[in-house]
C-alpha positions in Angstrom: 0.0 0.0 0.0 1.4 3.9 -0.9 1.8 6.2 1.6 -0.2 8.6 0.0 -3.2 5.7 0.2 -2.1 5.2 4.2 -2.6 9.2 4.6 -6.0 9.2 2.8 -7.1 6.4 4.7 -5.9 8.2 8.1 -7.4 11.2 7.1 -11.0 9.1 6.5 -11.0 8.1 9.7 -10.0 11.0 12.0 -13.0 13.0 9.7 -15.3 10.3 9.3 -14.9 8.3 12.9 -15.9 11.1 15.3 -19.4 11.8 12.9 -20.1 7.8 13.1 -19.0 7.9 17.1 -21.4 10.8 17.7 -24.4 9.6 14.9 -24.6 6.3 17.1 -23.4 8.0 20.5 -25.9 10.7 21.2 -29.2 11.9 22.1 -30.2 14.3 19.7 -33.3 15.4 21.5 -30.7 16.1 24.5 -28.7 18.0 21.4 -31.2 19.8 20.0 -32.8 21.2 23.2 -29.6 22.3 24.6 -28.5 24.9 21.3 -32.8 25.9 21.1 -31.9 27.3 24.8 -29.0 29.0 23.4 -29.1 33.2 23.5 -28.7 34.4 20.0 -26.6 37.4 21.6 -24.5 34.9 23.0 -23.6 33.4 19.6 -23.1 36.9 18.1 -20.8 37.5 21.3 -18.7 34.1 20.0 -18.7 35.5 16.7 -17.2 39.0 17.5 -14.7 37.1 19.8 -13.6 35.0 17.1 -13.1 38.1 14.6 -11.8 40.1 16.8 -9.1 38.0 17.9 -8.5 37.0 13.3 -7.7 41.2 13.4 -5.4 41.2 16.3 -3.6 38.1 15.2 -3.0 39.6 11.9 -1.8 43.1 14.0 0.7 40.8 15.3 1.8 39.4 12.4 2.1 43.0 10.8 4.2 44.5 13.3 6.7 41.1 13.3 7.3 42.4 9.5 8.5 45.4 10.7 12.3 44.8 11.1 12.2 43.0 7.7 10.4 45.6 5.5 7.8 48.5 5.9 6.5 48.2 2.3 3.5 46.0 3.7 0.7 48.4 4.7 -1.5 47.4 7.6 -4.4 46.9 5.1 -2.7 45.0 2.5 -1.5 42.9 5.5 -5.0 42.7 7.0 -6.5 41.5 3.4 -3.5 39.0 2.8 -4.1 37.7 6.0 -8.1 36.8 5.5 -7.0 35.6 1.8 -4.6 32.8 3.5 -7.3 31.9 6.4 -9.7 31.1 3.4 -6.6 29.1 1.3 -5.6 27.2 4.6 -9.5 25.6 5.0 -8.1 23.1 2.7 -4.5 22.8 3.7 -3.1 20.1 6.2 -3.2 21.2 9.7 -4.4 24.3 11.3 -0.7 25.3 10.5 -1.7 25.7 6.8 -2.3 29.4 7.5 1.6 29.6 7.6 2.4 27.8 4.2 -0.8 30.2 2.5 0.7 33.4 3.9 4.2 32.6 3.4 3.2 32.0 -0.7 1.2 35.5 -0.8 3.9 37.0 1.2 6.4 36.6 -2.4 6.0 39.7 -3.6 7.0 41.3 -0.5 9.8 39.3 1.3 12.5 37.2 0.4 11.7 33.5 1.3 14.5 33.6 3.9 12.8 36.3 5.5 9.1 34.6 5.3 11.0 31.6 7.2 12.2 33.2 10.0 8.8 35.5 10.2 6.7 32.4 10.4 8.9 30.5 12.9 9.6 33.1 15.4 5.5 33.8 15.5 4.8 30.3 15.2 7.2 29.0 18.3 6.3 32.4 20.2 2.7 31.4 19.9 3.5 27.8 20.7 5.4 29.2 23.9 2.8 31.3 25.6 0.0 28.6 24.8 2.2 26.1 26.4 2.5 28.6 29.6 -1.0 29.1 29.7 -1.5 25.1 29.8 1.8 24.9 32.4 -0.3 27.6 34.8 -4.2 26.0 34.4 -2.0 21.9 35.0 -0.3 23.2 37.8 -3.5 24.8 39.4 -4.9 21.3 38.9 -2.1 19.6 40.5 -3.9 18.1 43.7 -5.6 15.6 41.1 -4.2 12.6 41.1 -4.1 12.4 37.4 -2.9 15.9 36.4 0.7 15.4 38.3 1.9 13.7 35.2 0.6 15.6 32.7 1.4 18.8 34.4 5.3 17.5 34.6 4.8 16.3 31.2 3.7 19.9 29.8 6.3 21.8 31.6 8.9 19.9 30.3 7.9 20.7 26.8 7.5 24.3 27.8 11.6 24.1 28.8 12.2 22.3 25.6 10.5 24.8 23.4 12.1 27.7 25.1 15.6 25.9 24.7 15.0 25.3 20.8 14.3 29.4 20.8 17.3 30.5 22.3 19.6 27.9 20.0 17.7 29.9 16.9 18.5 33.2 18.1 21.8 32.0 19.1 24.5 32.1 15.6 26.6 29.9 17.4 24.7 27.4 18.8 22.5 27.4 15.3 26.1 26.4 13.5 26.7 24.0 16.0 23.5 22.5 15.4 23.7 22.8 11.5 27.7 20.9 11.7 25.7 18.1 13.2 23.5 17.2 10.2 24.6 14.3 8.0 27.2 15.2 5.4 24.8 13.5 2.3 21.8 16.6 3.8 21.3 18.2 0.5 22.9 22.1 0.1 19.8 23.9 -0.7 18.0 23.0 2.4 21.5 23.5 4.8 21.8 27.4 2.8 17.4 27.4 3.8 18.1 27.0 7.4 21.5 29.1 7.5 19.9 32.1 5.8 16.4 31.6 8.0 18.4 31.4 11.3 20.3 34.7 9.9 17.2 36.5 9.3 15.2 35.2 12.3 18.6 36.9 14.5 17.3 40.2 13.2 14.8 40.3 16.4 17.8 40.5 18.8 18.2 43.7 17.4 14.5 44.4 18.7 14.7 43.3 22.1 11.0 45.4 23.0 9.8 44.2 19.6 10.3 40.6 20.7 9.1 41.3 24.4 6.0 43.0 23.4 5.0 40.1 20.9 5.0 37.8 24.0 2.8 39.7 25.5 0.4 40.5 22.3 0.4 36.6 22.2 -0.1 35.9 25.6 -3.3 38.1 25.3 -4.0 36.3 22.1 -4.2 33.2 23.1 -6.5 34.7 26.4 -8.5 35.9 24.4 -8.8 32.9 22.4 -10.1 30.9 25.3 -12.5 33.0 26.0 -14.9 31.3 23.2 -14.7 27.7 24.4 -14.9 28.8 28.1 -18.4 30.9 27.2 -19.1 27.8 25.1 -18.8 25.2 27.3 -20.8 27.3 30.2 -23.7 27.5 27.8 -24.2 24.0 27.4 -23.1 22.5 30.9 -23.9 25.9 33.0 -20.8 25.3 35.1 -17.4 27.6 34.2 -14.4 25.5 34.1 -11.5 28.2 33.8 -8.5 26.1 34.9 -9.6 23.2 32.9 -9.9 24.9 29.7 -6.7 27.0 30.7 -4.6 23.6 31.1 -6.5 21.5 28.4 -7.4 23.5 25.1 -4.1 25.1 24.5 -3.1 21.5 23.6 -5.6 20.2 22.1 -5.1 23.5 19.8 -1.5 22.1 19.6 -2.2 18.8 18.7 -4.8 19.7 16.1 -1.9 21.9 14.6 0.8 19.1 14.6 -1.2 16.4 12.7 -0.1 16.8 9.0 -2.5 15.6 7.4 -6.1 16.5 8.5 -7.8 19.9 7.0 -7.2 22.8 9.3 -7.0 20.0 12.5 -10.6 19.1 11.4 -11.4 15.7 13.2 -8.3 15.4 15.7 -10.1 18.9 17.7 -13.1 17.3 18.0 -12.0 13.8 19.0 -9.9 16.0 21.8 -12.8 18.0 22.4 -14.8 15.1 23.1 -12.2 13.5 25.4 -12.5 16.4 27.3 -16.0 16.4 28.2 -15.5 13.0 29.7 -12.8 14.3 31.9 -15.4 17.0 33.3 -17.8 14.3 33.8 -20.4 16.4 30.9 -22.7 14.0 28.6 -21.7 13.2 24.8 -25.1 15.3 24.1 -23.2 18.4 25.9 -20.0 17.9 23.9 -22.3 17.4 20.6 -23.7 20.4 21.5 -20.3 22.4 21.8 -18.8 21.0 18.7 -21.6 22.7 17.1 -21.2 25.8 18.2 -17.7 25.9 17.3 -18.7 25.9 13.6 -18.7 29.5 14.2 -14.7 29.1 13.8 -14.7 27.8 10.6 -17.6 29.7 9.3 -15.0 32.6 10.2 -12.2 31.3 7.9 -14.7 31.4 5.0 -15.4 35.1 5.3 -11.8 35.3 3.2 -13.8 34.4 0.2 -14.9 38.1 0.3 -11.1 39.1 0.7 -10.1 37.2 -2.0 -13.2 38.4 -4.4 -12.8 41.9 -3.3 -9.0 41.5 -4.2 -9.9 40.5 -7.2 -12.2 43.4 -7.9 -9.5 46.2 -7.2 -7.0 44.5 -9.4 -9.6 44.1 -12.3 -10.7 47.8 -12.0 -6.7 49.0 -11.5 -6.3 47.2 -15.1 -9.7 48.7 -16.4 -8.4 51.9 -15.5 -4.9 51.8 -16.7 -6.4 50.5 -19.7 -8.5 53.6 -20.5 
């Protein structure tokens, strides 16, 4: 059998399995009484949580360009950003954003530059999520089954750190780099030399890089805000260290699987998992699953970013036509 036939089949199950689990699983009755009891404020509230943190994520990005060019205007960067949200529906992981921004980012950076742009907000993110998780674990760490977990996390939280300060470290990056097999091919050794090079430039930004922890930290706050609100809708009961220590990595894990669309299937298996650990019923976790549709829904509203691109070039060419 192909590997590419062993990755369809993985991705079949991981969509497919949690739909069959819950078709045969759940009450829908118990389903569809819980979201009829639902506020409609409260899912307009979700929705302007979501969006609202989209904007700020893409202010983050924006200002991370900053010590590589000042060509990109906020705007542009804005648009760009919704453009690749709609692209990445269909990529691999929720980490396709990165691959779709890095492509319409071309025009304006060299790929060196995209590299270390895309890394350094992609492991800062990574390491305030981790945090957040470290903080909720160890707030949980009277239960007998957290202890492990909560070790478990930290650990990773050290380890991340450590593979941050190697790539802002020139020295310890070569060291790393005189360590790869002689037969590693030149193109991708001259990828990582230049990408370590260009991620270095945030040294020079000490506040830059400071302040980005910070606007992530909040980020990522902000980000649990929807599944706290969520969950307290359909189980009327606030669990805020729970989600704190358990949805930054089941975020994580939905990112790191490289071959489901946007984490689609691994989030909700996780999601599911969850409920079990705070004792809710499959109808409750049904329930919340549907609700957080509104995320993806979000992601589509780049269709309208992409069309009204579109648009402005067409009528730019009209124009210089005439």
């Amino acid at each position: 059998m192909s590997k590419k036939k062993i990755i369809t089949i993985i991705q079949i199950v991981f969509l497919v399995g949690p739909v069959l689990w819950l078709l045969f699983a759940v009450d829908y009755k118990g389903v569809f009484a819980a979201l009829k009891s639902l506020d409609a404020s409260l899912i307009l509230f979700l929705f302007a949580v979501v969006f609202v943190r989209f904007i700020l994520q893409s202010v983050r990005f924006w200002v991370l360009t900053m010590p590589f060019s000042k060509k990109i205007k906020f705007g542009e960067l804005i648009l760009l950003d919704w453009k690749a949200r709609y692209y990445s529906v269909i990529m691999p992981s929720s980490a396709g954003q990165d691959i779709t921004r890095g492509v319409l980012l071309k025009k304006y950076l060299s790929i060196a530059e995209i590299a270390a742009l895309t890394i350094f907000f992609r492991i800062t993110g990574i390491i305030t999520l981790i945090f957040l998780s470290v903080f909720g674990f160890f707030r949980l760490y009277s239960h007998a089954e957290i202890s492990i977990a909560a070790i478990s996390v930290g650990i990773l939280f050290l380890l991340i750190c450590f593979a941050m300060a190697i790539l802002l470290s020139e020295k310890a990056m070569l060291k790393i780099l005189s360590l790869l097999p002689e037969k590693t091919p030149a193109k991708i050794t001259s990828f990582l030399i230049n990408a370590s090079k260009s991620m270095q430039l945030y040294k020079k930004y000490p506040k830059l890089a400071v302040f980005n922890l910070f606007f992530a930290t909040s980020l990522h706050l902000l980000f649990l805000v929807f599944p706290l609100v969520a969950i307290y809708a359909v189980c009327g009961e606030w669990y805020v260290l729970e989600v704190l220590a358990f949805f930054p990595l089941i975020e994580l894990v939905a990112a790191a699987i490289p071959f489901l669309p946007n984490g689609a299937g691994v989030r909700e298996v996780s999601v599911m998992l969850f409920f079990e650990y705070i004792s809710a019923t499959r109808e409750q976790a049904f329930s919340y699953i549907t609700i957080s549709v509104i995320l993806y829904l979000m992601l589509f509203l780049g269709f309208f970013a992409v069309l009204f691109d579109k648009i402005r070039k067409k009528f730019a060419l009209t124009k210089d036509g005439k």
